[in-house]
C-alpha positions in Angstrom: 8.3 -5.6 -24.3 10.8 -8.3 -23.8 11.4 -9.9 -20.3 14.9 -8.3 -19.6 12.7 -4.8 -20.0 10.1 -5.9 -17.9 12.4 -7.1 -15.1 14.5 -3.7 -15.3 11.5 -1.9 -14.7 10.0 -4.2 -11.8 13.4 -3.4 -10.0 13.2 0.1 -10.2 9.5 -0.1 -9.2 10.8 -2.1 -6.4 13.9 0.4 -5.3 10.8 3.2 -5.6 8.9 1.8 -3.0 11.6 -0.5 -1.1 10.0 1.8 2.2 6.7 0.4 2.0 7.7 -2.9 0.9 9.2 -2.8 4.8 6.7 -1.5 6.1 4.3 -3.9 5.2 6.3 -7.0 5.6 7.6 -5.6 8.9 2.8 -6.2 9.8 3.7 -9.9 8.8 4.6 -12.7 11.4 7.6 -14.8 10.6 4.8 -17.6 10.0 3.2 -15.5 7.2 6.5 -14.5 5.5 7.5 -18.3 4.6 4.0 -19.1 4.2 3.1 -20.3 0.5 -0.3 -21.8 -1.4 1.2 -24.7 -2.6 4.6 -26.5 -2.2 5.3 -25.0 -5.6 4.4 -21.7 -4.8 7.0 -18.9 -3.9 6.8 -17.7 -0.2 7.0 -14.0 0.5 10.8 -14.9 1.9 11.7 -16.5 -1.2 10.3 -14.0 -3.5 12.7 -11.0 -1.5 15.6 -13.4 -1.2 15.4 -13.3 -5.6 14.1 -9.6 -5.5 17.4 -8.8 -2.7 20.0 -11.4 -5.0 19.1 -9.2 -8.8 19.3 -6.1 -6.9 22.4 -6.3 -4.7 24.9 -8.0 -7.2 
């Protein structure tokens, strides 16, 4: 599976179950959502600001 295939299908995943992706950020304090392991980790913000940019266009 090549990564073009694998992103396709992570988005419609994503689309699937965009209502309980709400839902459970919507649990999260603002302090969780930009909250990441290390400096070069993703946050939870970051990763829906790339997630929200792909499937808007």
């Amino acid at each position: 599976m090549d990564s073009s295939t694998i992103v396709i299908d992570l988005l419609r995943k994503y689309k699937a179950n965009k209502k309980w992706t709400r839902i459970m950020i919507e649990q999260l304090s603002g302090e969780d959502i930009v909250w990441s392991t290390t400096p070069e980790s993703n946050s939870i913000a970051n990763l829906i600001a790339h997630i929200s940019g792909i499937v808007y266009q």
